[in-house]
N, C-alpha and C positions, 0 to 999 in steps of 0.2 A: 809577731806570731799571730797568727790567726785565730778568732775568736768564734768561729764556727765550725763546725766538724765536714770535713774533707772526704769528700768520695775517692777510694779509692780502688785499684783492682790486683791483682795478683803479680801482674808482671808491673808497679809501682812501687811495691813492697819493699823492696829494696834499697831504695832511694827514700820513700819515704818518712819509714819506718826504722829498720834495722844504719841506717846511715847518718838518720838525725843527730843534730849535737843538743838538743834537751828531749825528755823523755816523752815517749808516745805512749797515749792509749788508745789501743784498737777496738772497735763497738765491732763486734760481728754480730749480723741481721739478718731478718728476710723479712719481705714486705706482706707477707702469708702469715708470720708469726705474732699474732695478740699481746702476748706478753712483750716485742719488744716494740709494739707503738708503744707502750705504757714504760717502758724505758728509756726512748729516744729523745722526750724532752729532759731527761736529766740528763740525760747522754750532754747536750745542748746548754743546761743550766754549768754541767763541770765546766764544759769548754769557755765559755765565757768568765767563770770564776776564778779559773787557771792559767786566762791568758797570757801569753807571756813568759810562761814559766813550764809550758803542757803544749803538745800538738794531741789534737783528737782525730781520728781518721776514723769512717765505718766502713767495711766493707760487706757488700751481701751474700751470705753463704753459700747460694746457689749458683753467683756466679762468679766463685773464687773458690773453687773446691780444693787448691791445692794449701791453702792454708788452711782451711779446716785441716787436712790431713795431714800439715806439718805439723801446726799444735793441739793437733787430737783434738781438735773443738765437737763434742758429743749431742751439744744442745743450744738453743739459744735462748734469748740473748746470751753474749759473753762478750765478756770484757776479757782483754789481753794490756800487761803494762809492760811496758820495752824501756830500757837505759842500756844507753851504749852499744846498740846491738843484741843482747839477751834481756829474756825473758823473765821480769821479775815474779811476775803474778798472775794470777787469771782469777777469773770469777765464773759462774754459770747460771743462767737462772735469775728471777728478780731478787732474789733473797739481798745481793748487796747494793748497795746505790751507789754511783759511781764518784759520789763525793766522800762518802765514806771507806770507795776501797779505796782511794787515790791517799787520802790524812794517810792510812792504815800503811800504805806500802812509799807514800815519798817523804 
């Protein structure tokens, strides 16, 4: 499993994501938004913490608008956590750190 976080785009989602057999978290970004360069290294610090055990994927909002609008993503950053196909958790905002939501929900 890979220990860096993965570009990925709307029409990969699929495959990436929702069809994995260990559990994914999604960083939703934009390269406009301040608060998620100051998230993206943690974003980065989880993936390598989790190796193994975690796929990390980002995708940037602006140019994945169909997931935003499937999981209501309102703001960013946001963290999305997927097992099995569905959606266990989300975050929004810097309030969580992605080490803290991942303990909290795996």
């Amino acid at each position: 499993m890979a220990t860096e976080v993965i570009p990925i785009r709307d029409g990969e989602f699929q495959a990436q994501v929702l069809e994995a057999t260990t559990p994914v978290l999604v960083y939703v970004w934009a390269d406009w938004c301040g608060p998620c360069r100051l998230m993206a290294p943690l974003v980065d610090k989880a993936a390598q913490g989790w190796a193994g055990r975690l796929k990390v994927v980002k995708m940037h909002v602006d140019e994945n608008p169909e997931l935003a609008r499937l999981y209501q993503v309102e703001g960013i950053p946001t963290l999305l956590l997927f097992r099995e196909g569905q959606l266990l958790a989300s975050s929004e905002g810097l309030g969580t750190k992605p080490a803290e939501f991942l303990t909290a929900h795996l």
